[in-house]
C-alpha positions in Angstrom: -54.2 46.9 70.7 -52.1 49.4 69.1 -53.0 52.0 67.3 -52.6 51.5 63.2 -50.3 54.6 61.7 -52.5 55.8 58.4 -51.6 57.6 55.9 -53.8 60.2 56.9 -52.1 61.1 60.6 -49.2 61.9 58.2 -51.5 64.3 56.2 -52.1 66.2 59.3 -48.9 67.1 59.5 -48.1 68.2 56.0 -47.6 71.9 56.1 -49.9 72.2 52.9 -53.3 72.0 51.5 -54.9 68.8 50.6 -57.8 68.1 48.1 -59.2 65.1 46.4 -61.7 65.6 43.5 -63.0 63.5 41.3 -63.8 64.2 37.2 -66.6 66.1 37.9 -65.1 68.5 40.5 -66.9 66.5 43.6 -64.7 67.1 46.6 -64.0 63.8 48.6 -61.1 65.0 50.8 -60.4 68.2 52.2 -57.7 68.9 54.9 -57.1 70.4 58.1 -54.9 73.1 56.1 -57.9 73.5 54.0 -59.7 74.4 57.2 -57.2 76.8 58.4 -56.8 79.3 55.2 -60.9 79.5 53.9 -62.7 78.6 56.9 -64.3 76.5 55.3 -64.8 73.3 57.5 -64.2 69.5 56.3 -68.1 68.8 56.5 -68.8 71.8 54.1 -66.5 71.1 51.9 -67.0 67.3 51.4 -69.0 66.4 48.3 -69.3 70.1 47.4 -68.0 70.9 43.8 -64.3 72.6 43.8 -65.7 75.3 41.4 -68.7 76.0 43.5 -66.7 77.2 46.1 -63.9 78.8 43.8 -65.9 79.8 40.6 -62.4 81.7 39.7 -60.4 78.8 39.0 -63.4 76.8 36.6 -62.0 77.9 33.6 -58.4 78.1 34.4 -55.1 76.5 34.6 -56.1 74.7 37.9 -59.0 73.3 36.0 -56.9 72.3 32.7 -54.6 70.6 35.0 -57.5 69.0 37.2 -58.7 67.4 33.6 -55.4 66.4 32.7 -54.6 64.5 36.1 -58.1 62.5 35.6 -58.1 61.9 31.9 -54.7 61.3 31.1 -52.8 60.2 34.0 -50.7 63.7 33.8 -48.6 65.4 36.6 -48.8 69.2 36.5 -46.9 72.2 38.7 -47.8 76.1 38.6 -45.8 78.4 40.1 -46.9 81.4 41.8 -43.8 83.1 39.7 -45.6 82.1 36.7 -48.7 82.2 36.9 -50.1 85.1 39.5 -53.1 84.5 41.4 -53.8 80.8 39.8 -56.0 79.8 43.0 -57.0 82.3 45.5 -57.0 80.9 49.4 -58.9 82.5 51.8 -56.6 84.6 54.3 -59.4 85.6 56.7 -63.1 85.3 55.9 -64.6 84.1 52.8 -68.0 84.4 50.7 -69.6 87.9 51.7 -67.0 88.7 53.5 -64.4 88.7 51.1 -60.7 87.1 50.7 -57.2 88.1 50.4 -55.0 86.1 47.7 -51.6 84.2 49.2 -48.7 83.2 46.7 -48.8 79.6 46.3 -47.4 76.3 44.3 -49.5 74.1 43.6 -49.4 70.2 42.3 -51.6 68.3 41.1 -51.3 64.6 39.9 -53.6 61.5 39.3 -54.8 59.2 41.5 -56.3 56.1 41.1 -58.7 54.1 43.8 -59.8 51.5 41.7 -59.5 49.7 37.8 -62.6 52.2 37.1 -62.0 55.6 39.0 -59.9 58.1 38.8 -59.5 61.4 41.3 -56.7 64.2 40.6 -54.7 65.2 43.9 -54.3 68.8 44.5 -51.2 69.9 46.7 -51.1 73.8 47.3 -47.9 75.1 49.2 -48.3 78.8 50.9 -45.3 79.8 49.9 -46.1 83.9 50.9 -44.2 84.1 53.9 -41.4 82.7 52.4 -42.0 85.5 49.3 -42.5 88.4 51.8 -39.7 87.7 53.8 -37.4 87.5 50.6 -38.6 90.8 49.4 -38.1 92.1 53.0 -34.7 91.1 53.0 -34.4 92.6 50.0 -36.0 95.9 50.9 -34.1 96.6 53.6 -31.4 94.1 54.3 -30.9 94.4 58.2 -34.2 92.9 59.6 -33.9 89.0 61.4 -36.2 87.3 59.6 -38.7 85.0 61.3 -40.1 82.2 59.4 -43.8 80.4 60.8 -45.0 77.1 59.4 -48.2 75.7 60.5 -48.1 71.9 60.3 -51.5 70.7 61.7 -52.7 67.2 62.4 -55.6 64.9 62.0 -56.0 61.1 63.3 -59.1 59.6 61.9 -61.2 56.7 62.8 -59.9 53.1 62.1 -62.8 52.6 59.6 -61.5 55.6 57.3 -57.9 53.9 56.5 -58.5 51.1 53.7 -60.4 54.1 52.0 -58.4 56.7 51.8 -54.7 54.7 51.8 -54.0 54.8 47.9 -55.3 58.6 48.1 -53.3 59.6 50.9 -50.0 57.3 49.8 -50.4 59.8 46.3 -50.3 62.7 48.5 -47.7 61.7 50.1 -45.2 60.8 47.6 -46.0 64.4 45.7 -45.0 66.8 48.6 -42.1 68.7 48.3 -41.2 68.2 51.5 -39.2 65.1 53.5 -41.6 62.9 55.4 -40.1 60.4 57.6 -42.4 58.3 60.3 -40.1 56.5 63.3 -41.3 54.2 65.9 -41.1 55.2 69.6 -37.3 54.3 69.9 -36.6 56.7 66.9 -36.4 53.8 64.2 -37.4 54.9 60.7 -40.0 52.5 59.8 -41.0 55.0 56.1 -39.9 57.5 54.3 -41.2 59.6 51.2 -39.5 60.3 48.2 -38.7 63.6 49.4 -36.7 62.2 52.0 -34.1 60.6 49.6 -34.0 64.0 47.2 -33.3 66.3 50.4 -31.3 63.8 52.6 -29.2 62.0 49.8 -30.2 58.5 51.9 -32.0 55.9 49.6 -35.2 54.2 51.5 -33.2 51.1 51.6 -30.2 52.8 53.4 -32.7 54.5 56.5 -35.3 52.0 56.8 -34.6 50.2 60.2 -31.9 52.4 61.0 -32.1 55.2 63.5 -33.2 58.4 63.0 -29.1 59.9 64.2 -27.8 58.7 61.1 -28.5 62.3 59.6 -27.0 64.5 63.2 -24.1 66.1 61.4 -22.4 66.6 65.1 -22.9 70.4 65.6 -25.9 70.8 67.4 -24.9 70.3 71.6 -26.2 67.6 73.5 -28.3 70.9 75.5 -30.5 71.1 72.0 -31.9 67.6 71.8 -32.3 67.5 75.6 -34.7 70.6 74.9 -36.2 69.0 71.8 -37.1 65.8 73.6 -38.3 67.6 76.9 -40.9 69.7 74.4 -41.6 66.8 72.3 -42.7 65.1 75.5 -45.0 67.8 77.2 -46.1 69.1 74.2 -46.4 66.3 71.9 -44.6 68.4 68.9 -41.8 70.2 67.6 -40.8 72.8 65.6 -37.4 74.5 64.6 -34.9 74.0 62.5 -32.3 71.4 62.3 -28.4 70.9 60.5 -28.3 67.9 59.0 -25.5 65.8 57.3 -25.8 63.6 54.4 -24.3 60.6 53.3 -20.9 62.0 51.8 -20.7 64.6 54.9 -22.4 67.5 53.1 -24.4 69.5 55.5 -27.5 70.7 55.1 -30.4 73.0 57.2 -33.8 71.8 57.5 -37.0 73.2 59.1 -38.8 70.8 60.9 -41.7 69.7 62.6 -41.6 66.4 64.8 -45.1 65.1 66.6 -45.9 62.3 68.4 -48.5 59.9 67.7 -49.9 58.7 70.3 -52.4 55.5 71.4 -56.1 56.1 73.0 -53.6 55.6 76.2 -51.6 58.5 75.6 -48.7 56.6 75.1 -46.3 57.4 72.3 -46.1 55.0 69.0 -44.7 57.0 66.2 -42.9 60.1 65.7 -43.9 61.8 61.8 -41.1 64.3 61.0 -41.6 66.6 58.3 -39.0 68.6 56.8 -37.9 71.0 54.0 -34.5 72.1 53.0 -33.9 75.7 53.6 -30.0 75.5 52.7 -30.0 78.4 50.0 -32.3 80.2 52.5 -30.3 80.5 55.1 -26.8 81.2 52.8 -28.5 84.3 51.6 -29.9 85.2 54.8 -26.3 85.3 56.1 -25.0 87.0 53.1 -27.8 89.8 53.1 -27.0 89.9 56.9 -23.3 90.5 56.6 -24.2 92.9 53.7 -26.4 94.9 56.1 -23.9 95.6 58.6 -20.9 95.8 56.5 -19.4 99.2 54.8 -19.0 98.2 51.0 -16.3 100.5 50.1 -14.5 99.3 53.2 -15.4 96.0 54.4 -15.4 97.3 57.9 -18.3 97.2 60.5 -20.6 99.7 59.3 -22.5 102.4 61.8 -25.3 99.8 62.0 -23.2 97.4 63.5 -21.1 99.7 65.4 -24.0 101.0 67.0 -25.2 97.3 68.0 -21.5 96.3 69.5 -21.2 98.9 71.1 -24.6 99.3 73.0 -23.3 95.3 73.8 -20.1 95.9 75.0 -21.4 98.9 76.8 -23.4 96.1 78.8 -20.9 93.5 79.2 -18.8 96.1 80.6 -21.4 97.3 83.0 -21.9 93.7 84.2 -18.3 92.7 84.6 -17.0 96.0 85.8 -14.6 96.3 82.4 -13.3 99.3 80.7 -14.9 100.3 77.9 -12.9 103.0 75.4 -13.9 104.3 72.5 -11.6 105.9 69.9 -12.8 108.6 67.3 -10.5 108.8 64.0 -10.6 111.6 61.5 -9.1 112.1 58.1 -7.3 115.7 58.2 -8.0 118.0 55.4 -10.1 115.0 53.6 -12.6 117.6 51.9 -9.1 119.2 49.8 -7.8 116.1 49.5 -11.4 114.9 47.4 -11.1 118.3 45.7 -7.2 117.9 44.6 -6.9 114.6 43.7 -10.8 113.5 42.7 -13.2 111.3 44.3 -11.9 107.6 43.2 -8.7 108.9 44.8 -10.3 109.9 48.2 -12.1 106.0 48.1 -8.5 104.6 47.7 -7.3 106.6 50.5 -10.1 105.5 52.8 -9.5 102.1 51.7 -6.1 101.9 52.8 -6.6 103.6 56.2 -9.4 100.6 56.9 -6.5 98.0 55.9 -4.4 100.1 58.2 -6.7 99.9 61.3 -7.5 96.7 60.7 -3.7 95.8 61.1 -3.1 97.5 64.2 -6.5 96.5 65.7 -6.4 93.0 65.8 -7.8 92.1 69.3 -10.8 89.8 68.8 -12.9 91.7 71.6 -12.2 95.2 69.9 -14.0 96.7 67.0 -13.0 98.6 64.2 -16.1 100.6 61.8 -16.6 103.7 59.8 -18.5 105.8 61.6 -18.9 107.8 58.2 -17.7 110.0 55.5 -13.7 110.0 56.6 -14.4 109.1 60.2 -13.6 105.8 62.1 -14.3 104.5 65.3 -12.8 101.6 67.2 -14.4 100.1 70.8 -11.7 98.9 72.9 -13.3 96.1 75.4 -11.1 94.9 78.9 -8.0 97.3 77.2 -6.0 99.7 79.7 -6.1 103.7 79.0 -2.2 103.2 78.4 -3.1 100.8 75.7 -5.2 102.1 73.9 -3.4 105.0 73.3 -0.5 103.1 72.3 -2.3 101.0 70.2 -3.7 104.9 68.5 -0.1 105.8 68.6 1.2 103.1 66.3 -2.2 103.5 63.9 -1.1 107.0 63.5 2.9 106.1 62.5 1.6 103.4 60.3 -0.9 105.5 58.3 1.8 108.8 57.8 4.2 105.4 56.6 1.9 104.9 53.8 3.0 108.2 52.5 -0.1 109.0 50.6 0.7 112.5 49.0 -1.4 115.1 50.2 -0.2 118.3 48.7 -3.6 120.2 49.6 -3.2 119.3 53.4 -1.9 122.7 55.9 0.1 120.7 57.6 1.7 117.3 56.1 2.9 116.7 52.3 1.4 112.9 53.2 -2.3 112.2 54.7 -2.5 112.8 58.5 -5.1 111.7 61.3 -6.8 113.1 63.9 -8.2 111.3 66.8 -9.7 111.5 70.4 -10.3 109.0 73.1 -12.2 108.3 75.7 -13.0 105.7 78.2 -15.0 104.8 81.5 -16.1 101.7 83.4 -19.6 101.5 82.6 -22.1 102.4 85.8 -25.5 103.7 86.1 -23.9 107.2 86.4 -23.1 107.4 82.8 -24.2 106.2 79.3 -22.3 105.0 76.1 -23.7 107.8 74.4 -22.2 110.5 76.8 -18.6 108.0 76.0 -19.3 108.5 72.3 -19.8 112.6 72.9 -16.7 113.0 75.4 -14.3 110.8 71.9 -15.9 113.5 69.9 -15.1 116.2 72.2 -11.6 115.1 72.4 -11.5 114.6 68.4 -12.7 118.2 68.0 -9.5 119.6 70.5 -7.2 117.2 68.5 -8.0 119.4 64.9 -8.3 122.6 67.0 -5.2 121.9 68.2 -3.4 121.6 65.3 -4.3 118.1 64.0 -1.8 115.5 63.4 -2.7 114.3 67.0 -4.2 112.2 70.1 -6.2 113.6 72.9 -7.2 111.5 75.5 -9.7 111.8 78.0 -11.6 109.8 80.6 -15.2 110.5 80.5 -15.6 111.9 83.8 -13.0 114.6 83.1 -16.0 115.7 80.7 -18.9 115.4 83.3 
């Protein structure tokens, strides 16, 4: 005989912490999640009183809410953004040996069992990683972010599901996240509410329809032949997923997909769980871009000069391509801040960028500022001959902006400076001796008068 899918296999999965109480605080289900964050274990915790074990929350907003659940049939939601510290979860450790407090949401609603009794469900999403990686990215708006969930699952015994259906099924339908179950071929048998609010699809439009009807085309067909081969050996997984929705809007999720599996081991239901993480991943890519863009310029900043060119350093190493590097300095930039003011000098600099930018337009090549009134550009797979050419013509286009520079020793108009260098990466040489032999040549190109090239290949340094 099959296996019968309850309610609570699906709570297993659910990325949150589960309690049932009744009006006098008497704990009749406590979850896996539960487990995880207070080590406190499913037998202690059953039939103890919620405020025996957190005495913080008895008087407060968790218990108000709690009361209003039972009594009056009354949904309630408190925000960690709100209301700091409204229901402390163990970390690590708890009674003597202390707890640390997590940022959470929590929801709690009624639930009813019977005509006669009443529980109140409490739903707590830890939502500090989520917190601590926004402020991070905040903070310092260059570190890849990594985002773990920890979706746990429990089957219980046959005898537990007439029970505990009406409590779980009210558990279900209040998480914020999608919960979809499938049968083996990937048929959506159920969905929750959620599922309709993130996915756009009404039940009625995904029941008995596969679960491909939200692929939005843009993941290859290398990505599910992964998923499935971990989904088979492991019996779960996790990752995150670019969904499309019934008008073609398309939106990311993070999942989590397991199996369900018979006393056989043989696979009868997948449960996927899912959140949107759309707006997540939009600021992530903005506060990405930010961090390795120069705002006054809009070109690559030194960050992600730095990074390309330790790449292309390598790429070159392992293909046996030239790699060049060309220096660029504004001449007599100090007088020209000091004659004609500050907002001035940002207008030049400006300009120049556009300038470079039009010249440089190779997809493989990179243009930055290196700082101050210094630019750099890495030339990838680009001839000696070339690359000086392609200097040649910045340096004619930049004197043909004419930008008045009556403070300069040697032009009425703003002048450049710059020095090359190249080499075909090896394990005799390093892009940072490159880098120093452009800046040696930069340095002769102002000694020499400014207003000029010099060129050198790196070895002529060594």
């Amino acid at each position: 005989m099959l296996p019968v899918l309850t309610f609570q296999d699906v709570l297993s999965n659910i990325p949150n912490g589960v309690i049932i109480v009744d009006r006098e605080g008497k704990i009749h289900l406590w979850n896996r999640w539960m487990e995880s964050y207070t080590e406190i274990s499913t037998d202690e915790a059953i039939g103890e009183n919620l405020f025996t074990l957190f005495p913080e929350v008895k008087d407060g907003r968790v218990a108000f809410a709690m009361q209003a659940a039972i009594e009056y049939s009354q949904s309630s939601f408190l925000s960690h953004t709100i209301h700091k510290g409204i229901f402390p979860l163990f970390a690590t450790g708890h009674g003597d040996h202390g707890y640390t407090c997590v940022d959470q949401d929590i929801h709690i609603t009624p639930a009813q069992q019977d005509k006669d009794t009443y529980f109140a469900a409490i739903v707590i999403e830890d939502v500090s990683v989520a917190v601590t990686k926004e402020k991070l990215l905040k903070e310092r708006a260059r570190e890849e972010h990594e985002l773990n969930q920890k979706l746990l699952q429990e089957v219980k015994e046959r005898k537990q599901i007439e029970k505990k259906l009406r409590l779980s099924g009210a558990v279900i339908d209040a998480t914020m996240e999608g919960v979809v179950i499938t049968d083996a071929k990937s048929k959506i048998l159920s969905v929750n509410p959620a599922f309709g609010q993130i996915t756009g699809f009404l039940p009625e439009q995904a029941i008995h329809e596969k679960i491909k009807i939200l692929k939005s085309g843009k993941h290859t067909k290398e990505f599910y032949k992964n998923l499935w081969h971990t989904l088979v050996n492991e019996g779960q997984w996790k990752g995150e997923f670019l969904n499309k929705k019934p008008n073609g809007e398309l939106f990311d999720v993070e999942a989590s997909i397991t199996a369900i599996k018979d006393s056989n081991g043989v696979t009868q239901n997948y449960v996927n769980v899912f959140r949107d993480i759309t707006k997540r991943k939009k600021n992530e890519k903005l506060l990405n871009k930010l961090s390795k863009t120069d705002p006054l310029t809009e070109l690559a900043n030194r960050r992600a000069f730095d990074e390309s060119f330790e790449r292309e350093w390598r790429r070159g190493w392992r293909h046996s391509h030239l790699v060049g590097i060309a220096l660029i300095d504004v001449d007599y930039f100090k007088y020209y801040n000091d004659f004609y003011g500050h907002p001035a000098g940002d207008k030049c600099l400006q300009d120049i960028a556009k300038t470079l930018n039009s010249v440089i337009k190779r997809a493989d090549d990179l243009v930055a500022r290196y700082g101050g009134e210094e630019f750099v550009v890495i030339f990838s797979q680009n001839d000696p001959a070339g690359i000086v050419k392609l200097i040649e013509s910045v340096h004619k286009e930049i004197f043909n902006l004419r930008i008045p520079h009556n403070s300069s020793e040697i032009s009425k108009f703003v002048t450049i400076s710059s020095g090359i260098s190249w080499v075909i990466p090896d394990s005799e040489h390093s892009f940072s001796q490159l880098l120093e032999a452009a800046d040696k040549a930069l340095y002769e190109a102002k000694e020499n008068g400014r207003d000029r090239i010099v060129s050198k290949p790196l070895d002529v340094e060594r």
